[in-house]
C-alpha positions in Angstrom: 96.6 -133.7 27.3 95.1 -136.5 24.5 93.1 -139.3 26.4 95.9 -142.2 25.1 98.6 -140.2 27.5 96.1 -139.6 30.0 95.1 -143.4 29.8 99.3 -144.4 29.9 100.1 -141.9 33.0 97.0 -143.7 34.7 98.6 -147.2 33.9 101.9 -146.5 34.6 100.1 -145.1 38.3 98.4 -148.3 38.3 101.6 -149.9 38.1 103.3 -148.1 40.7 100.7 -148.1 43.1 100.0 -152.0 43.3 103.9 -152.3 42.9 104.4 -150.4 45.7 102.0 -152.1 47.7 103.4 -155.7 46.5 106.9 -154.5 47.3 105.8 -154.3 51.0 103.8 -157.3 51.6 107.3 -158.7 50.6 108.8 -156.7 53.2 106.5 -157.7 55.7 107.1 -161.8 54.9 111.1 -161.1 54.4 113.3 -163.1 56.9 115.6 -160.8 57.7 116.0 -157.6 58.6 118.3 -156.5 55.7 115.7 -157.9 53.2 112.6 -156.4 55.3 114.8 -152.7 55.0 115.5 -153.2 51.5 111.9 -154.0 50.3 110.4 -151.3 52.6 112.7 -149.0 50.9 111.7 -149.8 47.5 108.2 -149.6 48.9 108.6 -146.1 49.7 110.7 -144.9 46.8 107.5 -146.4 44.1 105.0 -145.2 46.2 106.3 -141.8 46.2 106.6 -142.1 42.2 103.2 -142.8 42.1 102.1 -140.0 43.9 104.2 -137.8 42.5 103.6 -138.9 38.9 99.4 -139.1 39.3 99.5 -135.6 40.8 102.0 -134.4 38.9 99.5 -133.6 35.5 97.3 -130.6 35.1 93.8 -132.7 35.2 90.9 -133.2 37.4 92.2 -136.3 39.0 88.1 -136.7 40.1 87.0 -137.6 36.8 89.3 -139.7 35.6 89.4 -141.7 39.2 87.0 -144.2 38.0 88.8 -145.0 35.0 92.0 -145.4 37.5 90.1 -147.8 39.8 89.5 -150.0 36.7 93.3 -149.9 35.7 94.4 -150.2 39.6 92.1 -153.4 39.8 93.2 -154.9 36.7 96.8 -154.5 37.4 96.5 -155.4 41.0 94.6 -158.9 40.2 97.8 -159.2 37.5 100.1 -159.0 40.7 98.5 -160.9 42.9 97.7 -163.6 40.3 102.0 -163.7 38.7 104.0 -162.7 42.0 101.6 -163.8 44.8 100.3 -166.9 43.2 97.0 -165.7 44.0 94.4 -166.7 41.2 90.9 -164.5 41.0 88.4 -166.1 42.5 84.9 -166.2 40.9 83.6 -163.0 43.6 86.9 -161.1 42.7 86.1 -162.4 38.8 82.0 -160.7 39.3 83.1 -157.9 40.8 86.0 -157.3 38.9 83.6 -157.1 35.9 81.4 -154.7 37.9 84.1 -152.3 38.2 85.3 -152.3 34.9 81.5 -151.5 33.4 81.2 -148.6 35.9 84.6 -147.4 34.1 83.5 -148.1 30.7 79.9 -146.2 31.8 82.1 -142.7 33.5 84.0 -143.2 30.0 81.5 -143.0 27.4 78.6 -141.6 29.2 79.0 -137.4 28.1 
């Protein structure tokens, strides 16, 4: 598998993942019961496409975790930031840039 695949698999993981997870904090703050069912299903349906689709490639999912870590926290700040209305902070900003230099380090360093 070429690393630009590898890296849009990851993404598209990334996506599902804090999608998935976005998806049910909406279910938990839903007013009723049909809308709580309805997001709690779509919960579960792109949580199990993300851990079918991240599993689902023949790699060693240990050594390109950090690099997912780095995607997940970008595209989680993304959600938060656009759906939740949830700006980084300056500690999510510092960290934030920790996290992506330790990905940057596991992906250069050979």
């Amino acid at each position: 598998m070429s690393r630009p695949v590898a890296l849009l698999i990851l993404l598209v993981c990334a996506m599902l993942e804090a999608g998935g997870d976005a998806l049910a904090r909406k279910g938990m703050h839903a007013e009723s019961m049909a809308s709580k069912f309805v997001f709690y299903a779509a919960a579960a349906v792109v949580l199990f496409s993300y851990g079918w689709l991240v599993n689902r490639p023949p790699w060693s999912f240990g050594t390109l975790l950090g690099i997912y870590v780095v995607l997940f926290f970008v595209v989680a700040q993304g959600i938060s930031w656009a759906f939740f209305h949830e700006p980084p902070t300056t500690p999510i900003w510092v960290g934030g840039a920790l996290i992506v230099t330790g990905g940057v380090v596991m992906s250069v360093w050979r």
